[in-house]
C-alpha positions as CSV (number, residue, x, y, z in Angstrom):
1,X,-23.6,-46.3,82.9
2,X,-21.4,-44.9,80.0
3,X,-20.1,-47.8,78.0
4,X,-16.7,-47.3,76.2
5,X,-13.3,-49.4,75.6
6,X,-11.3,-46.2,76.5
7,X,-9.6,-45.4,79.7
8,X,-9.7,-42.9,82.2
9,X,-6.6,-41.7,82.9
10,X,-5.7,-40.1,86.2
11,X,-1.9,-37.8,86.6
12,X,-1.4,-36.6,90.0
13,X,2.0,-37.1,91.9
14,X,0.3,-37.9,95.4
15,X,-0.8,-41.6,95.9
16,X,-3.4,-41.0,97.9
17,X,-5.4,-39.0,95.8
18,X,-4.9,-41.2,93.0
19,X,-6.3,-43.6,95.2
20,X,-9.3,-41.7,96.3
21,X,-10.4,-41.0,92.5
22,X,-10.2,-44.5,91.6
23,X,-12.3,-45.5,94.9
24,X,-14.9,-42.3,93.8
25,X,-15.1,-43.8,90.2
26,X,-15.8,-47.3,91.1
27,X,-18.5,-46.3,93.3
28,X,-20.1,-44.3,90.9
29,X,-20.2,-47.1,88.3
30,X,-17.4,-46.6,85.9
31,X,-15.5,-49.5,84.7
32,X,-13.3,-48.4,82.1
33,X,-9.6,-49.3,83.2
34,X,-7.7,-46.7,84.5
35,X,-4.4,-45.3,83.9
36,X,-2.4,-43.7,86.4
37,X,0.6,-41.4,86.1
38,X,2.7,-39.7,89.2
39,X,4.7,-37.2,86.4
40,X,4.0,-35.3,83.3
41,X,7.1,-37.1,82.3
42,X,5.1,-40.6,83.2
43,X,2.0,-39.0,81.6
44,X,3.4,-37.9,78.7
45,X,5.1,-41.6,77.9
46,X,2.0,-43.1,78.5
47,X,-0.1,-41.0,75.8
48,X,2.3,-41.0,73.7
49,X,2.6,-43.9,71.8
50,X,0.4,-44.4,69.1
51,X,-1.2,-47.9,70.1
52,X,-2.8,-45.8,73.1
53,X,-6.7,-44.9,72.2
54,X,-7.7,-41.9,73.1
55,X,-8.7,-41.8,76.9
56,X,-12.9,-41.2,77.8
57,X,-11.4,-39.0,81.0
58,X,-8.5,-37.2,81.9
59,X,-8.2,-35.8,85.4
60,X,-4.6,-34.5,86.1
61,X,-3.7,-32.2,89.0
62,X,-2.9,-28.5,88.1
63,X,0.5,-28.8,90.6
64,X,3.1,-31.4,89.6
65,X,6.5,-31.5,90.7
66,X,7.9,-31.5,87.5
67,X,5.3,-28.7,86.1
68,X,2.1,-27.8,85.7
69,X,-0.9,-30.1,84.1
């Protein structure tokens, strides 16, 4: 089990495969929190600020509505 204080952070404007990540992480034994975004825009607000550490894992879908990941 990989032991870290940092986040995983998920970016994908469907719900549902947001969901279905978070499901496939928890199984497999992760238990860093998890940040989700639906935007770049929401993405880029959450990374921004610098009292965000650096996340473990980012996994961000290539297709957003407001532009590519």
């Amino acid at each position: 089990m990989i032991q870290s204080d940092r986040c995983i952070f998920i970016v994908d404007d469907s719900k549902a495969h947001r969901s279905l990540i978070k499901r496939a992480l928890k199984k497999g034994g992760l238990s860093q929190p998890i940040l989700e975004a639906d935007s770049l825009i929401a993405a880029r607000a959450l990374l921004l600020p610098s009292s965000v550490t650096e996340p473990l894992l980012l996994i961000v879908d290539l297709n957003l509505g407001d532009g590519r990941g």
